[in-house]
ROLO-92732 format. One record per residue (C-alpha): x, y, z. Coordinates in steps of 0.05 Angstrom, whole numbers, padded with zeros to 5 digits, m for minus. Layout:
<atoms>
ATOM X Y Z $
...
</atoms>
This chain:
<atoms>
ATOM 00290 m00561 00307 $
ATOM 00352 m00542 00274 $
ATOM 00361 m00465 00248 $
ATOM 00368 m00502 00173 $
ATOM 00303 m00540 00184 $
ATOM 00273 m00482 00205 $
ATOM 00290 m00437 00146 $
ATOM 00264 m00498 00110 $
ATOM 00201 m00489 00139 $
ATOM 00196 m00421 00131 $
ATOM 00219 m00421 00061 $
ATOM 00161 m00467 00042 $
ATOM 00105 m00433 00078 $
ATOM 00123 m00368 00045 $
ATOM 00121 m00394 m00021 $
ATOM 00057 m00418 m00015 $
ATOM 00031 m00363 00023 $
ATOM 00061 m00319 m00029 $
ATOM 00027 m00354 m00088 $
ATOM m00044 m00355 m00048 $
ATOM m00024 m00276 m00044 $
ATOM m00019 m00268 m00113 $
ATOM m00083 m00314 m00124 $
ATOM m00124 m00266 m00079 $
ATOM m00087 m00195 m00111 $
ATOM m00108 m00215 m00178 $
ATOM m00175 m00235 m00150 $
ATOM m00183 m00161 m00118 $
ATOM m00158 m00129 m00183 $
ATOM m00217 m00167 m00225 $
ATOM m00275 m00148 m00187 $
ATOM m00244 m00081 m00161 $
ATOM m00245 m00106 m00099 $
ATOM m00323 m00116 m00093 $
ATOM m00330 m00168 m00035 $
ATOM m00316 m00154 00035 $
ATOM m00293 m00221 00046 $
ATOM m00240 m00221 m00007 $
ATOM m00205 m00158 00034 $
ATOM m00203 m00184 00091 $
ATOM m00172 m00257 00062 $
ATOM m00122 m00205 00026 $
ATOM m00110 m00168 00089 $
ATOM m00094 m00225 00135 $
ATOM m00056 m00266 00088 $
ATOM m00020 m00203 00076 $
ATOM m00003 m00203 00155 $
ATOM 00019 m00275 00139 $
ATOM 00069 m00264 00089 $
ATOM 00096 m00194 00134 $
ATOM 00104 m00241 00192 $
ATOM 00132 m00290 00144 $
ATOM 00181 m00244 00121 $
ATOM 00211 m00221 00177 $
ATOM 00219 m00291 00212 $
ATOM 00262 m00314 00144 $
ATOM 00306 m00247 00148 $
ATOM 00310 m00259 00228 $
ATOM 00335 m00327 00214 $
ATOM 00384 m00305 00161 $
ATOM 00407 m00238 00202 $
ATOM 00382 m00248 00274 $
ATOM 00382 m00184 00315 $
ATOM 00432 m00145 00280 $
ATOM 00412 m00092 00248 $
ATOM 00378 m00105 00188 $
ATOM 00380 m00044 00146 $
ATOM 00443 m00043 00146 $
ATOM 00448 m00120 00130 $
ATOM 00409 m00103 00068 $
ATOM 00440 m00032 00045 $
ATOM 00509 m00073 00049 $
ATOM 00483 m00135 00023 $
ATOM 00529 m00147 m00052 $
ATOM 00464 m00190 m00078 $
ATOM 00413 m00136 m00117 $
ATOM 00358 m00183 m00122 $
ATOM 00357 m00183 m00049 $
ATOM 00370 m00112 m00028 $
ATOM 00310 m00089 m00087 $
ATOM 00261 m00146 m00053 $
ATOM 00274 m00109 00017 $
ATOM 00256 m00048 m00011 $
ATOM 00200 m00064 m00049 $
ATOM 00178 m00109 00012 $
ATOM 00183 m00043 00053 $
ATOM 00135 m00006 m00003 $
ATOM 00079 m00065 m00008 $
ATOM 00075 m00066 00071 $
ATOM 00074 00011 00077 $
ATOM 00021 00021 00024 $
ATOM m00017 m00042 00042 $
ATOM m00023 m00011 00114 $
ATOM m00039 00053 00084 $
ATOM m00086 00017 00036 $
ATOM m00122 m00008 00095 $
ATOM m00136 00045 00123 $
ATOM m00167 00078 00070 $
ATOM m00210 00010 00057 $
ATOM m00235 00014 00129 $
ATOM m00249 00084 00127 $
ATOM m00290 00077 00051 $
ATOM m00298 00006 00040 $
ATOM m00288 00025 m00033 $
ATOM m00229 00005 m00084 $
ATOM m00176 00071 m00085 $
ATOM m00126 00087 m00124 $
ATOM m00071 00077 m00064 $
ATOM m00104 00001 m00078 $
ATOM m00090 00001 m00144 $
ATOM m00024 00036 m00144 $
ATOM m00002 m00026 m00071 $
ATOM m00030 m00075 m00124 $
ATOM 00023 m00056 m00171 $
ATOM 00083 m00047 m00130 $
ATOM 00060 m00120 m00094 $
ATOM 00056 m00154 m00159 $
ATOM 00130 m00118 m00163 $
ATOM 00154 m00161 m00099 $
ATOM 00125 m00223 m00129 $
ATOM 00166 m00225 m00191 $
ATOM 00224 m00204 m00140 $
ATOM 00215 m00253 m00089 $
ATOM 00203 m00303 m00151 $
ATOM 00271 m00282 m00184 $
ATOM 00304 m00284 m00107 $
ATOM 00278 m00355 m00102 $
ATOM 00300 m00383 m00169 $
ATOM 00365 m00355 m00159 $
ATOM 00373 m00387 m00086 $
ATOM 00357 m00450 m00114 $
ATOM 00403 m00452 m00159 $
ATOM 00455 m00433 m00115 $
ATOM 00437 m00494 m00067 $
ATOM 00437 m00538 m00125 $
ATOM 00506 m00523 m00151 $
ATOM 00528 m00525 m00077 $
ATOM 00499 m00597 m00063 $
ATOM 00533 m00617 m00138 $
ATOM 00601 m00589 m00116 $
ATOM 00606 m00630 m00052 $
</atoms>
């Protein structure tokens, strides 16, 4: 498979992996997070979407060094979604944790819930604006 067909791939699968993340978020946040079986979806799609992630930036950047990559990187939309990417995994590990230990809705849950919904309009506004940029590439040819 080429490396185009494979950011292809990976492009797709982490939009919808990101929208069934949102789905499930929103879900938690309405019933404070009530079922057991609604974590653990939330957790392992979360895993998902990390995984994701880090496969699109590794196929964009390979093995350089990637914090650099992104503290250089001239596009804002893309160096804030790193960040914020960096908070949501950090405080949905931490979040973890502290659901494993309790089993009980914290306010580290509430305050991950907030800074995910963050990446989501991100990663949406990082999208739409990669979209258009292929658009106007494949008009220009």
């Amino acid at each position: 498979m080429t490396p185009a067909k494979r950011l292809k791939v990976c492009n797709r699968s982490l939009g919808i992996v990101l929208i069934l993340m949102l789905i499930s978020g929103i879900q938690l946040e309405v019933t404070s997070g009530r079922y057991a079986w609604s974590v653990w979806v939330h957790i392992v799609l979360g895993i998902i979407l990390t995984a994701l992630s880090l496969y699109h930036i590794h196929l964009h950047y390979k093995s350089d060094n990637w914090l650099a990559r992104f503290v250089k990187n001239k596009n804002t939309v893309t160096r804030v979604l790193w960040w914020v990417f960096l908070l949501t995994a950090i405080t949905g590990i931490a979040t973890t944790i502290v659901w494993i230990i309790g089993q009980h809705h914290s306010p580290l849950g509430g305050i991950h819930g907030k800074i995910g919904f963050l990446m989501f309009i991100v990663a949406l506004i990082h999208v739409i604006r990669h979209i258009h940029k292929q658009k106007a590439l494949k008009h220009n040819r």
